[in-house]
C-alpha positions as CSV (number, residue, x, y, z in Angstrom):
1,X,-1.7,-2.0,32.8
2,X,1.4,-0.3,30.9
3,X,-1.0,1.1,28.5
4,X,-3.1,2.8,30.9
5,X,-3.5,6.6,30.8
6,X,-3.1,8.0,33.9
7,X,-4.1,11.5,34.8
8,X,-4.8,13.8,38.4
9,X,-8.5,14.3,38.5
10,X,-10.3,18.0,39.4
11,X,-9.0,16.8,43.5
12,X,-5.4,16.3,42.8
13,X,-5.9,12.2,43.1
14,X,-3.7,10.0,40.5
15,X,-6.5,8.5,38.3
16,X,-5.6,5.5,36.1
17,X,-7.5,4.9,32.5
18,X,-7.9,1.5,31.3
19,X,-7.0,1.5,27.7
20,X,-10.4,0.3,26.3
21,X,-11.6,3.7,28.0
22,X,-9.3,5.8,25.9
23,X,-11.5,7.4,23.4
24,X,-12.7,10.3,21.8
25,X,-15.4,10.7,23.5
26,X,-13.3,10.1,27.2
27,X,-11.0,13.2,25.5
28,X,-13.9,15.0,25.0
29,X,-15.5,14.5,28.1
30,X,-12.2,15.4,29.8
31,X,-12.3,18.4,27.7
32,X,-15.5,20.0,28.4
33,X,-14.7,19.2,32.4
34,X,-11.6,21.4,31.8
35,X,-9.6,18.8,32.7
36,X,-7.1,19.7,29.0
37,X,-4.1,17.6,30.5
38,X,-5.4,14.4,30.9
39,X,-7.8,15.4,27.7
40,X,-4.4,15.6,25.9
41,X,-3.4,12.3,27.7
42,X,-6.2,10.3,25.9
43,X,-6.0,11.9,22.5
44,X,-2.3,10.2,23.0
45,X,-3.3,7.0,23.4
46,X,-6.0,6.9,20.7
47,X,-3.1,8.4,18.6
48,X,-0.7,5.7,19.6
49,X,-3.1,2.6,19.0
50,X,-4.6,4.4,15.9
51,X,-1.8,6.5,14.0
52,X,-4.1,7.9,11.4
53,X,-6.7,9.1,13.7
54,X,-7.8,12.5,12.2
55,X,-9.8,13.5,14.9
56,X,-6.9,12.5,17.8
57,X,-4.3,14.4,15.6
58,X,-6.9,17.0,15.5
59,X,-7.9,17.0,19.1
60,X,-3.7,17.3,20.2
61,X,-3.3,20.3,17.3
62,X,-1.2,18.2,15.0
63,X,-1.1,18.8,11.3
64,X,-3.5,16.2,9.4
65,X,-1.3,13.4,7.6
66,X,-1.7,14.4,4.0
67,X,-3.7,11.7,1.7
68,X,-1.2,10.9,-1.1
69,X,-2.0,12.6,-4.3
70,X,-3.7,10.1,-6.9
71,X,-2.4,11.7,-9.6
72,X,1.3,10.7,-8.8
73,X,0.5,7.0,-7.4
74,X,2.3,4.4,-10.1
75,X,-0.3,2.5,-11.6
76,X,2.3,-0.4,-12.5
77,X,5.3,-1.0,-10.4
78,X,8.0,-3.8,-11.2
79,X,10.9,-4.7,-9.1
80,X,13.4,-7.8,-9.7
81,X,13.9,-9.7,-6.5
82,X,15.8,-12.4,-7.7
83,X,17.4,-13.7,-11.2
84,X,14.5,-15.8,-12.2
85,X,11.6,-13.5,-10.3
86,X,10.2,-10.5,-10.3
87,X,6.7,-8.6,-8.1
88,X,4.1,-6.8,-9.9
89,X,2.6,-4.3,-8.1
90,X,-0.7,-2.5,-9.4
91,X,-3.6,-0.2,-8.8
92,X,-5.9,0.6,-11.6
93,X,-7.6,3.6,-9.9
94,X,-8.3,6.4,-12.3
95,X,-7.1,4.5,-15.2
96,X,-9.8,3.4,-18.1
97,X,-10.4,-0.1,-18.7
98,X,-13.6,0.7,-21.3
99,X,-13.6,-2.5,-23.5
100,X,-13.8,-6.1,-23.7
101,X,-12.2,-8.9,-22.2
102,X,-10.4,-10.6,-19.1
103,X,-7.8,-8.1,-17.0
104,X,-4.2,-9.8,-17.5
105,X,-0.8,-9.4,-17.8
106,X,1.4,-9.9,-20.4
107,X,5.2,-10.7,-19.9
108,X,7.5,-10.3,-22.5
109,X,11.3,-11.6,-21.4
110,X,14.4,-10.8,-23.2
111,X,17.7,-12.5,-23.2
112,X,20.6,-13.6,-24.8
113,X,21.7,-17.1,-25.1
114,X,24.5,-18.8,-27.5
115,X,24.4,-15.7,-28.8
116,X,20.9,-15.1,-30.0
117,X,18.4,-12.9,-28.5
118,X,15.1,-15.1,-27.1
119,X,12.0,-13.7,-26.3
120,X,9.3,-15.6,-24.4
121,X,5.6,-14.1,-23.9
122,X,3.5,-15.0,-21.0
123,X,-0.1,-14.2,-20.0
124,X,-1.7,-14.2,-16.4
125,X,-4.7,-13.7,-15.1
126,X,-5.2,-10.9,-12.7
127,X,-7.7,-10.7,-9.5
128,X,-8.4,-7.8,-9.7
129,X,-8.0,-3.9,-10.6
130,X,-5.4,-3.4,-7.6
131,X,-3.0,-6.1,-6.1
132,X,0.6,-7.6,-6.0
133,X,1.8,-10.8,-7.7
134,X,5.5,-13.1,-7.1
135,X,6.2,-14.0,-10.8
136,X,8.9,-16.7,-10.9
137,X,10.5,-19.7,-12.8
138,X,11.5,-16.8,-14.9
139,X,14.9,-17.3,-17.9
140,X,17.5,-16.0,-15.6
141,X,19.1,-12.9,-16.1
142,X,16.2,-11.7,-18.9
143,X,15.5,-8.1,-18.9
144,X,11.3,-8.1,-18.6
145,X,8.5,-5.7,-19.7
146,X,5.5,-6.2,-18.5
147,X,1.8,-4.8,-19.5
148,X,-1.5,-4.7,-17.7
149,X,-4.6,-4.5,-20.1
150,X,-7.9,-6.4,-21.6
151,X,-8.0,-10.1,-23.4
152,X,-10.4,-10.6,-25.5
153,X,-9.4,-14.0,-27.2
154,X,-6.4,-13.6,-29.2
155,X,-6.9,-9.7,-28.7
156,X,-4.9,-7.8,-25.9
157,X,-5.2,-4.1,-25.5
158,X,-2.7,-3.0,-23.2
159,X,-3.9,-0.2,-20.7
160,X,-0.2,0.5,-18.5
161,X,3.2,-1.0,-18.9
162,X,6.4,-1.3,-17.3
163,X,9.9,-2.1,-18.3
164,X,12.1,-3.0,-19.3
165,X,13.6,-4.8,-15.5
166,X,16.5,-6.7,-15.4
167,X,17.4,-9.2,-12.9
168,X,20.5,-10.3,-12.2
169,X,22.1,-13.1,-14.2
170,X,23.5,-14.9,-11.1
171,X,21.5,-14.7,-7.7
């Protein structure tokens, strides 16, 4: 039991917790018995097996973990990973998507090849208002914009974009 919490009792006598017993409500109990050290103890182990446990972090007198500020989350993030691929990263929270049609998003790639710039549009459908998708079998060593928005037929309204990325000609 390497887990175990193990605390002196009110007589002096090693006591060990199993780990499914480390709770709150243990720490509390240990608490209100004045027993603070082996209250602390538990509040340790439900910190360790749940690291965002308000109440443990509470219960030990640690500062809460702030909640990160909506206002300066990225609605649209877009990295290159390779010379043909790039992730799309999004989370719509907080940003209006009044209006009709399908949530997609539209490519645009840029490059230049025997010496004339080519541009290639492509459309994908997305789950959902928040998620991550590999793009691949892009034209090597394009530089990419992206833009996340509504479809109505032949109708797209963006809503947030991104860009331009480059990926590396030669991977």
């Amino acid at each position: 039991m390497s887990d175990a919490t193990t605390f002196a009792d009110e007589d002096g006598e090693e006591n060990t917790l199993d780990p499914t017993f480390a709770t709150m409500t243990m720490g509390h109990v240990l608490r209100a018995q004045g027993r603070e050290d082996a209250a602390r103890q538990v509040f340790a182990a439900v910190l360790a097996r749940e690291p965002g446990n308000a109440d443990a972090r509470e219960a030990l007198g640690l500062e809460p973990v702030a909640e990160p500020d909506a206002s300066s989350m990225t609605p649209l993030e877009v990295t290159p990973v390779a010379a043909d691929a790039i992730r799309v990263r999004w989370n719509l929270d907080g940003v209006a998507l009044d209006g009709a049609g399908a949530l997609v998003l539209v490519l645009v790639s840029l490059r230049v090849a025997g010496g004339q710039l080519r541009r290639t549009e492509d459309l994908h459908p997305l789950p959902g208002t928040a998620g991550s998708v590999l793009v691949t079998h892009l034209p090597p060593g394009a530089s990419h914009h992206v833009a996340l928005g509504l479809a109505d037929g032949a109708r797209f309204t963006p809503k947030v974009t991104a860009g331009p990325v480059a990926c590396r000609a030669d991977d």
